[in-house]
C-alpha positions in Angstrom: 19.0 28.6 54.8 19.4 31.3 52.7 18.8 35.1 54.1 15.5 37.2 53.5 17.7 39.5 50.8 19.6 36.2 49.2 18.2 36.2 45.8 20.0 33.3 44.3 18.4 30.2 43.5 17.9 27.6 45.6 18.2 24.0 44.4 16.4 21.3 45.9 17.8 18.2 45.2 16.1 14.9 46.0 15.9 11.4 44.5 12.6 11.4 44.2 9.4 13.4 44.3 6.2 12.1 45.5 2.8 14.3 45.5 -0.2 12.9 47.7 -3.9 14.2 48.1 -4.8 14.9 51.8 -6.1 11.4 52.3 -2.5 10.6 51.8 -3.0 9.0 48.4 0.1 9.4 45.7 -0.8 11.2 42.6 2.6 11.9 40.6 5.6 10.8 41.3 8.9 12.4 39.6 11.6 10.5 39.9 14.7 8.6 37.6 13.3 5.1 36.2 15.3 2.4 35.3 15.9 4.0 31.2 15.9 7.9 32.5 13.8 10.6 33.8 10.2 9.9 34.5 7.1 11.4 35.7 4.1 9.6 36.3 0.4 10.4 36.7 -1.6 7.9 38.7 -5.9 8.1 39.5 -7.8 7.6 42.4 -7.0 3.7 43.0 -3.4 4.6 42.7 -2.7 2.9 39.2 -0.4 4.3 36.8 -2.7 6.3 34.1 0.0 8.7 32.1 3.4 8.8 31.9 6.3 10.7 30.2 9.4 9.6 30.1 13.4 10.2 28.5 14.8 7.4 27.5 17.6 6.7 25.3 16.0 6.8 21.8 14.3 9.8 22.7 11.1 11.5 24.7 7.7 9.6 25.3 4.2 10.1 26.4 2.5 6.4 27.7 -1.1 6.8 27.9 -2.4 3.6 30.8 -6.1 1.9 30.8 -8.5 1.0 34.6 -5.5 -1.6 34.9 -2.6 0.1 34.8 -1.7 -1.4 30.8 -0.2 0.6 28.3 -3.0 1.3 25.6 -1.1 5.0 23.5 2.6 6.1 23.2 3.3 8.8 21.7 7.1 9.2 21.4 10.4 10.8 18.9 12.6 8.1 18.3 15.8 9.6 16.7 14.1 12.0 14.4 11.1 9.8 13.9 7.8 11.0 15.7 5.7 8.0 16.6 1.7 7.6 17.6 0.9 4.0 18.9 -2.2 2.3 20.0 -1.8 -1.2 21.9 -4.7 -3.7 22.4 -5.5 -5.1 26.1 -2.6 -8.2 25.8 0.1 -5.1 25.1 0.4 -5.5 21.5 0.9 -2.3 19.2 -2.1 -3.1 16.8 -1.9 0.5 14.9 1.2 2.9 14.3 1.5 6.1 12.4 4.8 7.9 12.2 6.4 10.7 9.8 9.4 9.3 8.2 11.7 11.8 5.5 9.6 10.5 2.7 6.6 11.5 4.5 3.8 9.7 6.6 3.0 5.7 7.0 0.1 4.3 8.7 0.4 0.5 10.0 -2.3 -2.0 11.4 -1.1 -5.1 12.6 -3.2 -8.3 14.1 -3.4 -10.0 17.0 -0.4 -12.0 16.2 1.7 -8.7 15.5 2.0 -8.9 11.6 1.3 -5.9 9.4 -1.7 -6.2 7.4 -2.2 -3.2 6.2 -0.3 -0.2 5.5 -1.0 3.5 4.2 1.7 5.8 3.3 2.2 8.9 1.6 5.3 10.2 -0.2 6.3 12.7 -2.8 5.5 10.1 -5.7 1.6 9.4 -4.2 -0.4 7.7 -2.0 -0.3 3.9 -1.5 -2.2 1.4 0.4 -0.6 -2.2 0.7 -2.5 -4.9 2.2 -1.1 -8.3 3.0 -2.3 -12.1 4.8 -0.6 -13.1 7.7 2.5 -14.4 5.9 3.4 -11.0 5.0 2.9 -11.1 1.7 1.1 -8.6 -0.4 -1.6 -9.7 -2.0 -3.2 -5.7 -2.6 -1.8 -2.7 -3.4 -3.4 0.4 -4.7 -1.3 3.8 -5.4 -1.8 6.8 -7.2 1.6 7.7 -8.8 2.2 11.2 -10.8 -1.8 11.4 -10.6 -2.1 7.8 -12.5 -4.1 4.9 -10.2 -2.4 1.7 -10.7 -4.4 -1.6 -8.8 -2.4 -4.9 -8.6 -4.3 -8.3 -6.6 -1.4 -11.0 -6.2 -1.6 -14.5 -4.7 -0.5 -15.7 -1.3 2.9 -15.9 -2.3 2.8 -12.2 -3.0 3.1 -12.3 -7.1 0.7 -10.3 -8.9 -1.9 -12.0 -10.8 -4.4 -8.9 -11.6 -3.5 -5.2 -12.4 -5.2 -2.4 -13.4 -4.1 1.1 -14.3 -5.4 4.4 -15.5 -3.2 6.8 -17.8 -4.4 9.9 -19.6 -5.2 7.8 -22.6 -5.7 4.0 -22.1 -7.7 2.2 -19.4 -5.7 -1.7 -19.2 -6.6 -4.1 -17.3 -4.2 -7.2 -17.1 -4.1 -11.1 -15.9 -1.1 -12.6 -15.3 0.5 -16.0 -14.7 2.2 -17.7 -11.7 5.4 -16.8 -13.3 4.9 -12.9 -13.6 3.4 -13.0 -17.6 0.9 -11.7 -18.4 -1.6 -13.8 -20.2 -4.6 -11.3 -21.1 -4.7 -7.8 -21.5 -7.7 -5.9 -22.0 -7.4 -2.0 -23.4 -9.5 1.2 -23.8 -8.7 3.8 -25.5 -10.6 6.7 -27.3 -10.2 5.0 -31.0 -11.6 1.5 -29.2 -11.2 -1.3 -27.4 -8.8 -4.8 -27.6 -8.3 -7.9 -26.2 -5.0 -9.6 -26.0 -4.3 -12.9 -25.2 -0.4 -14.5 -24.6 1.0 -18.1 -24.4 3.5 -18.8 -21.6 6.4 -17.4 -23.5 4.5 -13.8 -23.7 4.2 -13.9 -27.6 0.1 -13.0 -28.6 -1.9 -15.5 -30.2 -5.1 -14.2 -30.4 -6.5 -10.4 -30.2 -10.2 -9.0 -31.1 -10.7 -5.2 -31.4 -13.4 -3.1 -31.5 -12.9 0.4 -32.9 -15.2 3.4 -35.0 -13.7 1.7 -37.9 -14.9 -2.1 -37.2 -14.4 -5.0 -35.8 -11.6 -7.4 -36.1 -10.5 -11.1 -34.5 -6.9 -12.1 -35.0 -6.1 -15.7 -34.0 -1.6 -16.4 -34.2 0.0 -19.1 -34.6 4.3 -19.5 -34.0 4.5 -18.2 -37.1 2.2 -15.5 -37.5 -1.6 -14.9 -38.4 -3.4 -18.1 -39.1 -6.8 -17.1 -39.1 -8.2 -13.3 -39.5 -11.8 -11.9 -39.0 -12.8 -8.2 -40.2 -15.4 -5.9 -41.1 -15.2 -3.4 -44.0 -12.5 0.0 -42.8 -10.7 -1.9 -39.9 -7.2 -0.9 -39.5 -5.0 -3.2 -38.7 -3.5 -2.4 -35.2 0.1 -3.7 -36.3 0.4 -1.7 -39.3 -2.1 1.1 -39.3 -3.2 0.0 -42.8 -6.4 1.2 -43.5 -8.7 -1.9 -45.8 -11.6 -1.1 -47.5 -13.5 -4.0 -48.6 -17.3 -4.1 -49.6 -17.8 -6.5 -46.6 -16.5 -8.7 -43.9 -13.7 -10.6 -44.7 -11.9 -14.2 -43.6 -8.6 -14.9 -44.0 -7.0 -18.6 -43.3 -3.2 -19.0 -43.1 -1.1 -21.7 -43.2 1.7 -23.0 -40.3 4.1 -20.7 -42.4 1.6 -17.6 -42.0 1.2 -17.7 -46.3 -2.5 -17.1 -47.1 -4.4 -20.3 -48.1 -7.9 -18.5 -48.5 -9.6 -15.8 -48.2 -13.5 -14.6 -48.7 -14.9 -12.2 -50.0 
């Protein structure tokens, strides 16, 4: 025992630390767990309700429901802060963590799999969301202030995009190989169709301008038949027609004009 004038500190050393109400019921308990330090929180019925913890990959915070089940963890692991929320069974059904390129939010189902995950970085936003394979079949971003959609099938290859620039609105279909097969445009002289055979080349186009009207059908070797109202310009080659009305033009398989009217 140290004397009435010692003033050096005295160390109390112990391998645990229990602290009980005066009906002799524990309510925190400090002690060294089986991964490192620990003190835990417990309610009236004596299950475990809180808990924080140093373990190996870093500090926690465990959050425990009526039955003593982990239900929030809050936890730095390396230098990667962490919120979860677990379901009843155990099973972390929704994450969000700061990462170097910034912060990620992920939901997961029942079975565990992500479904659904928002993130931030310094290109934009994103929001991915995927079926229970994994695969994403939705993803919508903003990048350098342009919004970009894409919907892809349940093997995860995109079928549907849409995107928004400072000067064209497109919308686009593609195939199961990754083409695209239609395209549809906006801009502020008008607006075009496109449409593609399997090899990507355009076969057939219809545009809609200030200027006119205009339907394009291709064949392998070029134009094979044409549609226009008077001052359309041709998209290809910016050349201006002026005709005193609508015109067809037919083509042959070599694209050489086989008639025309007016």
């Amino acid at each position: 025992m140290n004397k009435p004038n010692d003033t050096r500190p005295q160390t109390l050393e112990a391998a645990e630390f229990v602290l009980r109400d005066a009906a002799g019921r524990i309510g925190a308990r400090l002690d060294i767990g089986p991964t490192g330090p620990r003190l835990l929180l417990f309610d009236a019925n004596g299950t475990t309700r809180a808990g924080l913890a140093v373990t190996g990959d870093g500090p926690g915070l465990t959050v425990y429901d009526s039955n003593g089940k982990p239900r929030a963890g809050l936890a730095v692991i390396g230098d990667l802060p962490v919120l979860n929320l677990l379901d009843p069974g155990g099973d972390t059904r929704a994450s969000l963590g700061l990462a170097e390129d910034g912060p990620g939010l992920t939901l997961r189902d029942a079975s565990g799999n992500a479904r659904a995950t928002l993130g931030v970085t310094d290109d934009g936003p994103a929001l991915a969301l995927r079926n229970p394979a994994g695969k994403t079949c939705a993803f919508l971003s903003v990048t350098h202030d342009k919004p970009a959609l894409r919907l892809s099938d349940a093997s995860g290859k995109s079928r549907v995009g849409l995107t928004v620039t400072d000067d064209v609105s497109t919308f686009t279909v593609d195939d199961v190989s990754g083409r695209t097969r239609a395209s549809l445009g906006v801009t502020e002289g008008g607006t075009a169709l496109h449409l593609y055979d399997a090899s990507g080349e355009p076969r057939a186009w219809l545009l809609v301008t200030d200027e006119g009207q205009g339907l394009e059908l291709r064949g392998p070797a070029g134009p094979a038949i044409i549609i226009a109202t008077p001052d359309l310009r041709n998209p290809p080659t910016g050349r201006k027609s002026k005709r005193a009305a609508a015109s067809i033009h037919l083509f042959d398989h070599k694209g050489a004009a086989i008639w025309s009217a007016p």
